[in-house]
MIKELO-224520 format. One record per residue (C-alpha): x, y, z. Coordinates in nm, 4 decimals, always signed. Layout:
BEGIN
+----------+----------+----------+
!     east !    north !       up !
+----------+----------+----------+
!        X !        Y !        Z !
...
+----------+----------+----------+
***
This chain:
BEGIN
+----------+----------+----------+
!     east !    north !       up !
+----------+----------+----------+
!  -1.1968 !  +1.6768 !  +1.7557 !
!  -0.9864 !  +1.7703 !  +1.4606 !
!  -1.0332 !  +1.5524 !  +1.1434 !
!  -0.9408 !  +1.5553 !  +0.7498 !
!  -1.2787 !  +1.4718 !  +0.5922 !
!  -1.3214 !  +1.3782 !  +0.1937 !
!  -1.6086 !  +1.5194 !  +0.0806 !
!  -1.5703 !  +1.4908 !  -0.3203 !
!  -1.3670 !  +1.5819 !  -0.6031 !
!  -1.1539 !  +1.8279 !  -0.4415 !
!  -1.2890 !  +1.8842 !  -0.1405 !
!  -1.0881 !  +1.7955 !  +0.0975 !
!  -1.1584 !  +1.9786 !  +0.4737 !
!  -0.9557 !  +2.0038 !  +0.7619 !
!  -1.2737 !  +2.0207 !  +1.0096 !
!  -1.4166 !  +1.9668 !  +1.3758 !
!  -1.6391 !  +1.6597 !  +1.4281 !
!  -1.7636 !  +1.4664 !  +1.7159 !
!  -1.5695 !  +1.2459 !  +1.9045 !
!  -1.6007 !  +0.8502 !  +1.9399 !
!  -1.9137 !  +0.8216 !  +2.2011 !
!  -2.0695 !  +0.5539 !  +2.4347 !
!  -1.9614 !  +0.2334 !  +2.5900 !
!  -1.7087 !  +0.0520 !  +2.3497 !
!  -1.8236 !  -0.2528 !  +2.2207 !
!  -1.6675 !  -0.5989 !  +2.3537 !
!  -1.4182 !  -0.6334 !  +1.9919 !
!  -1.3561 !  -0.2256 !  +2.0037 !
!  -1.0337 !  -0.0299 !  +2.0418 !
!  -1.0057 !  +0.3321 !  +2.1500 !
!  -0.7300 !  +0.4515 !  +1.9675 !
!  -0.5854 !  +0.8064 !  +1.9026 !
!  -0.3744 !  +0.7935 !  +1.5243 !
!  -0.0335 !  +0.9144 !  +1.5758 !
!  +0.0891 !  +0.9324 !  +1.1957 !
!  -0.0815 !  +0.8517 !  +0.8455 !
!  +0.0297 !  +0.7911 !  +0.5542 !
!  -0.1288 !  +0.9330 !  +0.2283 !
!  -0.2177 !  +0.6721 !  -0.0328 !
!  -0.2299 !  +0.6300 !  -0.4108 !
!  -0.6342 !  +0.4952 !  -0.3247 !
!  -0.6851 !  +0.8554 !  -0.1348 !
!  -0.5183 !  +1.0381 !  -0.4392 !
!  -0.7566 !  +0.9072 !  -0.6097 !
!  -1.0720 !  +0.9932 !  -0.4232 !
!  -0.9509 !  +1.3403 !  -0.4211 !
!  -0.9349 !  +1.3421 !  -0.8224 !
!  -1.1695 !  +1.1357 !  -0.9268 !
!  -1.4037 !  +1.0531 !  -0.5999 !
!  -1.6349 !  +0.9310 !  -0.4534 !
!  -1.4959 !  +0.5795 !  -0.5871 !
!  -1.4782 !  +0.3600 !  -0.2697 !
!  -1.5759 !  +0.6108 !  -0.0418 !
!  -1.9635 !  +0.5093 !  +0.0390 !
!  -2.2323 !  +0.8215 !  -0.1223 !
!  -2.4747 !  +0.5061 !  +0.0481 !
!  -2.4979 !  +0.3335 !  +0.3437 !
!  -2.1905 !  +0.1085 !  +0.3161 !
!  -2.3129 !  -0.2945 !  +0.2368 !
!  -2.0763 !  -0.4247 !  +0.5662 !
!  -2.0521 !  -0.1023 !  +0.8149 !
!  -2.2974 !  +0.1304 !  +0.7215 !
!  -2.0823 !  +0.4311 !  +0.6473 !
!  -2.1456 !  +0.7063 !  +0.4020 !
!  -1.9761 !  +1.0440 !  +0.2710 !
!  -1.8186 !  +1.2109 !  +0.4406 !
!  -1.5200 !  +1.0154 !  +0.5130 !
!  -1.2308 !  +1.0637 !  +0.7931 !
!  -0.9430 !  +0.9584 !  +0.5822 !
!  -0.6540 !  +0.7816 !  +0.6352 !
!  -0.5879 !  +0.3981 !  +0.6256 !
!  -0.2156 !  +0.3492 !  +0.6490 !
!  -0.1303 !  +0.4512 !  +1.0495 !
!  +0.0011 !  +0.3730 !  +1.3732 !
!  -0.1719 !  +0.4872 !  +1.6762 !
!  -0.1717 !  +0.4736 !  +2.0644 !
!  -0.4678 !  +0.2534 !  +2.2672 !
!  -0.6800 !  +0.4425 !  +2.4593 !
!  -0.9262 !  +0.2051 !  +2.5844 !
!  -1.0181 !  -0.1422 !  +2.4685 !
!  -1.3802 !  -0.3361 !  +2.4924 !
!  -1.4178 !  -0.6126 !  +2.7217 !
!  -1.3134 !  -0.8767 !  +2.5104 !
!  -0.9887 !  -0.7791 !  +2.4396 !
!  -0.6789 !  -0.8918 !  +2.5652 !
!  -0.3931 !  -0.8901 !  +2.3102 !
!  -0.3756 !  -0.5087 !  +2.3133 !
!  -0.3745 !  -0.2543 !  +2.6236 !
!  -0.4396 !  +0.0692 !  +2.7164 !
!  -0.0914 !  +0.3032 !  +2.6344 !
!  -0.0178 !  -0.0256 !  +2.4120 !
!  +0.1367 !  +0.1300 !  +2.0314 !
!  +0.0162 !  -0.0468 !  +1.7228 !
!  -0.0412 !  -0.0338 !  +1.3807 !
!  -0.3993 !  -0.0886 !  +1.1909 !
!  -0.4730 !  -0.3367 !  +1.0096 !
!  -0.7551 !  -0.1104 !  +0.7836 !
!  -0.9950 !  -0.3860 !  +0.6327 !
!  -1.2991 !  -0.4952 !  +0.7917 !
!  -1.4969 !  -0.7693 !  +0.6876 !
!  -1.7348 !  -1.0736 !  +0.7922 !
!  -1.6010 !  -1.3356 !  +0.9423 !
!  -1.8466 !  -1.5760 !  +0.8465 !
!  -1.9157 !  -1.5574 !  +0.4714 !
!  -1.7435 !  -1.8257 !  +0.2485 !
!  -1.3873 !  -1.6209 !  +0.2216 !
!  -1.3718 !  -1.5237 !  +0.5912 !
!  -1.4411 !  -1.8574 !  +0.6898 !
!  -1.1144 !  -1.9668 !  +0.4800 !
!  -0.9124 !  -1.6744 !  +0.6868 !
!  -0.9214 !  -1.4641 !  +0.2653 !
!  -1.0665 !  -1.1961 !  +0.4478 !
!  -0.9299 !  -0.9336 !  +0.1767 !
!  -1.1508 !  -1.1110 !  -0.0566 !
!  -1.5263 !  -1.0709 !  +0.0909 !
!  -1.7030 !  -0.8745 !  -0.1289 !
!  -1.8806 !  -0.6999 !  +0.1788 !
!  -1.5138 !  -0.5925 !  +0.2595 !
!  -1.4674 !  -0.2050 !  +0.3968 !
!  -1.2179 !  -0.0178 !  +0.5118 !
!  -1.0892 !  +0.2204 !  +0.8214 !
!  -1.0567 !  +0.5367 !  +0.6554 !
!  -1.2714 !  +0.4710 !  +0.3101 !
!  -1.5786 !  +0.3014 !  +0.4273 !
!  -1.5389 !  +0.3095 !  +0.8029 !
!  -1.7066 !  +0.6005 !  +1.0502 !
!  -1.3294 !  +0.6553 !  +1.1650 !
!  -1.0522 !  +0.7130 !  +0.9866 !
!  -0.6435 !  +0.7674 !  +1.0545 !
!  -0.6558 !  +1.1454 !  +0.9907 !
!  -0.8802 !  +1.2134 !  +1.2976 !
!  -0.7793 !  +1.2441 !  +1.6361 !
!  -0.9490 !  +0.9654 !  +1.7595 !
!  -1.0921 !  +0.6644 !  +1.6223 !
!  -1.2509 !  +0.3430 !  +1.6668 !
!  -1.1434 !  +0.0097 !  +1.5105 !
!  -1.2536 !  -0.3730 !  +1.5932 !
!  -1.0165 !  -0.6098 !  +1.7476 !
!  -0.8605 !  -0.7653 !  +1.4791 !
!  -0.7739 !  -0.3952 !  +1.3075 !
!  -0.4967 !  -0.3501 !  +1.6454 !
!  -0.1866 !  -0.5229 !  +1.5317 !
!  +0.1131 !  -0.4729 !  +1.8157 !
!  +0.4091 !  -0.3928 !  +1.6705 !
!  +0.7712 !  -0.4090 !  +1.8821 !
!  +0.8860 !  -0.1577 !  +2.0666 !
!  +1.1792 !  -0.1030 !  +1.8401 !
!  +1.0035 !  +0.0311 !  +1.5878 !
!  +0.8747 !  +0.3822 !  +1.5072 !
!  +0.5735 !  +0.5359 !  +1.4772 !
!  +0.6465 !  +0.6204 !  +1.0991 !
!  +0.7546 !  +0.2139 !  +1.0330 !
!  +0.4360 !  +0.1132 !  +1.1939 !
!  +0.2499 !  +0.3400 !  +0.9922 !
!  +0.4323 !  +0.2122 !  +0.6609 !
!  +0.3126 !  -0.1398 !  +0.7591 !
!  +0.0049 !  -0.1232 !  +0.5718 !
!  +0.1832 !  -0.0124 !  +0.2048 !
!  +0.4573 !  -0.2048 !  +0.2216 !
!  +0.2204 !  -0.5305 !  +0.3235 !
!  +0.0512 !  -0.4201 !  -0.0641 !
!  +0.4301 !  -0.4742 !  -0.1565 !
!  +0.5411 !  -0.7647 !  -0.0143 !
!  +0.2251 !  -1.0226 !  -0.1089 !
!  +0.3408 !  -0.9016 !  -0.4539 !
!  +0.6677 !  -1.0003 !  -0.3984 !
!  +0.5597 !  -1.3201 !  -0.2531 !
!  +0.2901 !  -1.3844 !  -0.5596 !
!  +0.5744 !  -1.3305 !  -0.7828 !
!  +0.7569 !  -1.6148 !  -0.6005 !
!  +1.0664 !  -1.4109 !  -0.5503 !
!  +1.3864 !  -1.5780 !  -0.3545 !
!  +1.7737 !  -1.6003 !  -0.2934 !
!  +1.8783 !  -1.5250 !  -0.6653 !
!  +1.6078 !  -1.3894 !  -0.8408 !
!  +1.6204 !  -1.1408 !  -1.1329 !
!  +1.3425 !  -0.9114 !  -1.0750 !
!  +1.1810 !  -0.6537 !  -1.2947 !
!  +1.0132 !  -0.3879 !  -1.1045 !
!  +0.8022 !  -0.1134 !  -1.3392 !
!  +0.7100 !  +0.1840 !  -1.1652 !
!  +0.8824 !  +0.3496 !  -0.8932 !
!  +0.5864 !  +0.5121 !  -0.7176 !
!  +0.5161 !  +0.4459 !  -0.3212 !
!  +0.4649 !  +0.0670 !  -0.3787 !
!  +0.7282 !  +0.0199 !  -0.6791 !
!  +0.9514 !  +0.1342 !  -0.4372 !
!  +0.8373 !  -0.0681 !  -0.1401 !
!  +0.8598 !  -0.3347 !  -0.3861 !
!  +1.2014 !  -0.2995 !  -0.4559 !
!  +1.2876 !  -0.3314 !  -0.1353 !
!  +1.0810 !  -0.6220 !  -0.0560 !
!  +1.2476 !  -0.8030 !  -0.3170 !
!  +1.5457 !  -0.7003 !  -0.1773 !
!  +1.4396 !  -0.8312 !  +0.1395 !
!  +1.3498 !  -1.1621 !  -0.0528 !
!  +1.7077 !  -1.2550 !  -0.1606 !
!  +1.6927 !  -1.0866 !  -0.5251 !
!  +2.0074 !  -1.0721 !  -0.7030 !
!  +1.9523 !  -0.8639 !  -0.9840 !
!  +1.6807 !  -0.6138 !  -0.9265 !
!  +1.5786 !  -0.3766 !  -1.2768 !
!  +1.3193 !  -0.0359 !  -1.1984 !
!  +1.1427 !  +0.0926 !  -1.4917 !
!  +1.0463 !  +0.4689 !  -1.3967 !
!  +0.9786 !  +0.7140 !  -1.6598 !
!  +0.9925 !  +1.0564 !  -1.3976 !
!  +1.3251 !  +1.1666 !  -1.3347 !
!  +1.2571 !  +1.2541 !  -0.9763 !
!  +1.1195 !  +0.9091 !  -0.9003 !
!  +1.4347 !  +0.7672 !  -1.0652 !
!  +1.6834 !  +0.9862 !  -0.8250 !
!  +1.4785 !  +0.8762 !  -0.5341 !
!  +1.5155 !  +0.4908 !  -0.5864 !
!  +1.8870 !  +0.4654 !  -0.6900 !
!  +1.9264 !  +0.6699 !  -0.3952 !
!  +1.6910 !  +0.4478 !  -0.1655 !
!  +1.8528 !  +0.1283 !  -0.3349 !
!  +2.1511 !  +0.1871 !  -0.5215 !
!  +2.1877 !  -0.1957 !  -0.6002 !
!  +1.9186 !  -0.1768 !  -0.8403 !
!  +1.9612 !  -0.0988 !  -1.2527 !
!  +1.6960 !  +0.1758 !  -1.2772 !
!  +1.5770 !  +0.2169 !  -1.6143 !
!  +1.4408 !  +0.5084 !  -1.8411 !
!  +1.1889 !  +0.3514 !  -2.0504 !
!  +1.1280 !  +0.6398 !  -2.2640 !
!  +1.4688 !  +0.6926 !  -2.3795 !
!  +1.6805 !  +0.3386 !  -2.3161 !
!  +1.5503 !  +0.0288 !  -2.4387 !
!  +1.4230 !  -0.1721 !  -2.1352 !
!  +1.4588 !  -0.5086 !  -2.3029 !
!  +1.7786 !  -0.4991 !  -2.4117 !
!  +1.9059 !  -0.3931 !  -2.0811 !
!  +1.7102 !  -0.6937 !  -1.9425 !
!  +1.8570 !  -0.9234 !  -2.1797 !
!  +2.2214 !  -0.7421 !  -2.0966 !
!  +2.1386 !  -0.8573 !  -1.6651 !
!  +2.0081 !  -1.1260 !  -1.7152 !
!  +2.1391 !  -1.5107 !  -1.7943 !
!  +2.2076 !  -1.5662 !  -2.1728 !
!  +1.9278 !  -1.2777 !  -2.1972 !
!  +1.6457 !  -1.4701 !  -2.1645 !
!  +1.5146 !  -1.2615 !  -1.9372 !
!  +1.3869 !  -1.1650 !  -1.5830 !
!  +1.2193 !  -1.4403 !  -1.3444 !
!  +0.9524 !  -1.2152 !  -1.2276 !
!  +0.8229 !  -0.9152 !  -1.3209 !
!  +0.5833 !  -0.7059 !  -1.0846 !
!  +0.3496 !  -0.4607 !  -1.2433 !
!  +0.3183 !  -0.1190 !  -0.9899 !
!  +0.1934 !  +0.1187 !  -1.2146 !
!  -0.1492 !  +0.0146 !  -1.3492 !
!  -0.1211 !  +0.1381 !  -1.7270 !
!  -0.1156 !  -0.1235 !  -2.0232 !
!  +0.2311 !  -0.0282 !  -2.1665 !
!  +0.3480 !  -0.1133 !  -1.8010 !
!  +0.1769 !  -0.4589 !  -1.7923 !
!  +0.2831 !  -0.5414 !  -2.1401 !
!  +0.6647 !  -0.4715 !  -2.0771 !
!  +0.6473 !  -0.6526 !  -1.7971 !
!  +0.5253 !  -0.9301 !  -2.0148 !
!  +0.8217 !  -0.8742 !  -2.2319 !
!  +1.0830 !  -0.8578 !  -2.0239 !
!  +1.0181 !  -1.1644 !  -1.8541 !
!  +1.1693 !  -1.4810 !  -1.9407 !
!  +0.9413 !  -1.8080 !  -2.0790 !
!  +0.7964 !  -1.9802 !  -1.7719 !
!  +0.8835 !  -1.6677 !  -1.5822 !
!  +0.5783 !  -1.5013 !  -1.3776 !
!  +0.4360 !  -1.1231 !  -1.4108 !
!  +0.2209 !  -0.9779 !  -1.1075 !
!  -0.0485 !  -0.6873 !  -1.1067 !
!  +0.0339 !  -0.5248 !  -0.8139 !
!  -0.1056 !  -0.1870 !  -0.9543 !
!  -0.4505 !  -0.1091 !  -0.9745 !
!  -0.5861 !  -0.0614 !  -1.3535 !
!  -0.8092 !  +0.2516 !  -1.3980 !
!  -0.9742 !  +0.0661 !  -1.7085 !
!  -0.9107 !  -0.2232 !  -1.9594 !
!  -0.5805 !  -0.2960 !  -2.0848 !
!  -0.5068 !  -0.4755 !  -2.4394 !
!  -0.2798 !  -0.6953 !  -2.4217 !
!  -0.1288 !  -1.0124 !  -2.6630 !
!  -0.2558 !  -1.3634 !  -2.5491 !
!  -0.1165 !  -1.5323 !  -2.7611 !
!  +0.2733 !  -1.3588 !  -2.6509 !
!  +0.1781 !  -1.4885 !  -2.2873 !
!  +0.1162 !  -1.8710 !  -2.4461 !
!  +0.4271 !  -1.8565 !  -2.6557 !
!  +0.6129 !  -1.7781 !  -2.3427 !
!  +0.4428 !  -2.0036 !  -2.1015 !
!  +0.4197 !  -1.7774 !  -1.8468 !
!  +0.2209 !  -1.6923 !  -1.5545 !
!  +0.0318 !  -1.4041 !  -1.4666 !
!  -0.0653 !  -1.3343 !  -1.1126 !
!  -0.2681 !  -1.0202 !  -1.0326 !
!  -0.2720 !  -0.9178 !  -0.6514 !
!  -0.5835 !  -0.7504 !  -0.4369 !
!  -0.5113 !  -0.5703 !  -0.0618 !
!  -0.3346 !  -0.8370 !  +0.0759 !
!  -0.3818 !  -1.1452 !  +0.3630 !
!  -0.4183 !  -0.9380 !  +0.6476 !
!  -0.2039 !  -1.2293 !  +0.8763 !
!  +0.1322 !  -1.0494 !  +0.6955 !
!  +0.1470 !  -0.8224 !  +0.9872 !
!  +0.3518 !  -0.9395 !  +1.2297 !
!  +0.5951 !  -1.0762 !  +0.9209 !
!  +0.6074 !  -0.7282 !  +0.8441 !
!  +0.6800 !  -0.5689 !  +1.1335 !
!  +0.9391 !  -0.8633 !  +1.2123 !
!  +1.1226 !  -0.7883 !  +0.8986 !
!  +1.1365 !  -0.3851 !  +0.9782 !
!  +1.2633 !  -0.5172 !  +1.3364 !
!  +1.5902 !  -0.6414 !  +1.2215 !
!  +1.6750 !  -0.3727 !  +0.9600 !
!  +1.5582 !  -0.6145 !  +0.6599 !
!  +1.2989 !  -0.3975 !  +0.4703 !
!  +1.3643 !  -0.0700 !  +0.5466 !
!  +1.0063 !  +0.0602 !  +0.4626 !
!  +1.0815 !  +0.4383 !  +0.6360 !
!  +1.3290 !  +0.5432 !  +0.3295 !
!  +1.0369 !  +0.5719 !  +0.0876 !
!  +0.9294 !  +0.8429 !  +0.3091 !
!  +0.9998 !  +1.2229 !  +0.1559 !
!  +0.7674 !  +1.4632 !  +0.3726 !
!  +0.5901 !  +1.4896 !  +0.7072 !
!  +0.3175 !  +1.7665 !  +0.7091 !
!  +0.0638 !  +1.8792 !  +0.9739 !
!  -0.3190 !  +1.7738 !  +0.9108 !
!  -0.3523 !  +2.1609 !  +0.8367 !
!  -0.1365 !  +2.1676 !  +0.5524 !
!  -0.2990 !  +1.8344 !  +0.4081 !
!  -0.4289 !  +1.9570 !  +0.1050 !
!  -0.1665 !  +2.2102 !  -0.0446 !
!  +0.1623 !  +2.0183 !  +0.1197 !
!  -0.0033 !  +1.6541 !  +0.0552 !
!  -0.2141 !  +1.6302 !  -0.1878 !
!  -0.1651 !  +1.8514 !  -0.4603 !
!  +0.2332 !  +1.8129 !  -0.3779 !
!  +0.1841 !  +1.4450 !  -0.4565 !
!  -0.0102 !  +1.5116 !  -0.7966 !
!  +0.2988 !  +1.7646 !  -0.9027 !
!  +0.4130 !  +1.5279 !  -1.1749 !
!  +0.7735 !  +1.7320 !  -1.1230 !
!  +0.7500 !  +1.6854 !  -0.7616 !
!  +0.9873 !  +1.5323 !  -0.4889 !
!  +0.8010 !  +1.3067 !  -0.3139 !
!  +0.6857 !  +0.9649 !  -0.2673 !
!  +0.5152 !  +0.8777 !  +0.0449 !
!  +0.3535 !  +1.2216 !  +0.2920 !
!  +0.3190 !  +1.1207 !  +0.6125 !
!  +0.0377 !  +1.3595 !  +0.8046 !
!  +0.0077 !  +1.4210 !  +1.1997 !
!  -0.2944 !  +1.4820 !  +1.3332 !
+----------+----------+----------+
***
């Protein structure tokens, strides 16, 4: 079968590899991917990798290098093992990626996100979303309702990063909302907040594309050059006697994001780290004392959000398919997807690849 396979810095291949074989296991699922996203965490690899792609044996499901890639999909069931009942052959669905134990001290407390033996379909799995066939355990098939689409079920997975930001940051009916960074999950963001009842929603984004893409995607919120306006006073200017936002969520993973962030929001207000920091940041702990505020820093996410999700997507509420700019065949992955998403003057947030 057909497959797009990391193999390092890169090297990225579009190659032929054995299908799933033998007798399923009773908690496997037969599945063939129908459409996968491409993810800040694979953008990564493909720079910087291996990073969480396994060179050894994987601690939790012995995988290694090379990797089928893909984690954010929805797929078809092809056949299920014998203990499975809440998904069917010809059943759609969308995959839940992470595998972990469900027996060490944080799957016993259902924080299965948070075992350190944690792996995932398409980084640290045999199987990934960008093959033509895969197979996941029970607990990776999530049903989704027949009203949605393949693409919304595929979006589940970012926009589930999103939303337990949004719900970290304690956001509801009212809210004033600083969102900094208007990549795939600053956007997602934005509209989960929107989805959460904010009133006043601010987006930091220093690219000009990114910037035309969210005020088109959500034209209710303020969206902000940082480099050339001065983000606090426009918080103070929408925001009640300028004292300033009530949360502010992080997307970006740099300090200077973080420590706006920090700024902008308003004593006893909360900031959450919903982007992923590449290395330290410095930051002023004394600033976060004087204000009395809380910082909340996010991992994955509970991986019991999925039928929320896919509820909220149901009735039109978090319309997770406009952050999608391209759909590209599996062929094209590396020149269309990849290196389109690193074009720092490029049009595109979230590449959605068929296999």
């Amino acid at each position: 079968m057909k497959a797009v396979r990391f193999h390092g810095a890169k090297d990225i291949r579009v190659e032929d590899v054995a299908e799933p074989s033998g007798d399923l296991a009773f908690d496997d699922v037969l599945i063939a991917p129908i459409v996968t996203g491409i993810c800040g965490t694979d953008l990564h690899e493909y720079i910087a990798g291996p990073i969480v792609t396994p060179q050894e044996p994987h601690i939790y499901t012995g995988a290694t290098n090379p990797q089928i890639l893909g984690h954010e999909f929805s797929a078809m069931v092809l056949a299920v093992g014998s203990g499975i009942s809440h998904v069917a052959v010809g059943d759609r669905i969308s995959v839940q990626p992470l595998l972990s134990p469900r027996n060490d001290y944080y799957g016993k407390r259902g924080l299965f996100h948070l075992s350190p033996s944690m792996g995932c379909v398409g980084l640290s799995w045999a199987w990934g979303g960008m093959g033509e066939k895969a197979v996941i355990k029970d607990y990776n098939a999530q049903p989704v309702p027949d009203i949605l689409t393949d693409e919304q079920a595929a979006m589940i997975e970012p926009a589930a990063v999103a939303l337990y930001g949004v719900d970290r940051g304690g956001v509801t009916a009212g809210s004033t909302v600083l969102v900094s960074g208007a990549g795939p999950i600053g956007a997602l963001t934005v509209l989960a907040a929107r989805a959460a009842g904010a009133a006043t929603i601010i987006v930091s984004e220093p690219n000009p594309n990114r910037r035309r893409i969210i005020a088109d995607i959500a034209p209710y919120a303020h969206v902000v050059d940082p480099l050339s306006s001065d983000l606090a006073a426009i918080v103070r200017d929408l925001t009640e006697e300028g004292v300033g936002v009530d949360v502010a969520l992080e997307c970006v993973g740099m300090e200077a994001s973080l420590n706006a962030c920090v700024h902008a929001v308003r004593r006893q207000g909360r900031v959450v780290q919903v982007g992923l920091h590449m290395k330290p940041a410095s930051i002023d702990a004394m600033l976060w004392a004087l204000k009395d505020i809380t910082v909340e820093a996010t991992w994955c996410y509970p991986t019991q959000i999925w039928p929320r999700i896919a509820r909220m997507i149901a009735v039109g509420a978090f319309p997770v398919e406009k952050v999608i700019t391209a759909r590209i065949a599996a062929e094209d992955v590396v020149a269309k997807g990849f290196e389109a998403l690193l074009d720092p003057t490029g049009q595109h947030l979230k590449i959605l690849v068929t296999t």
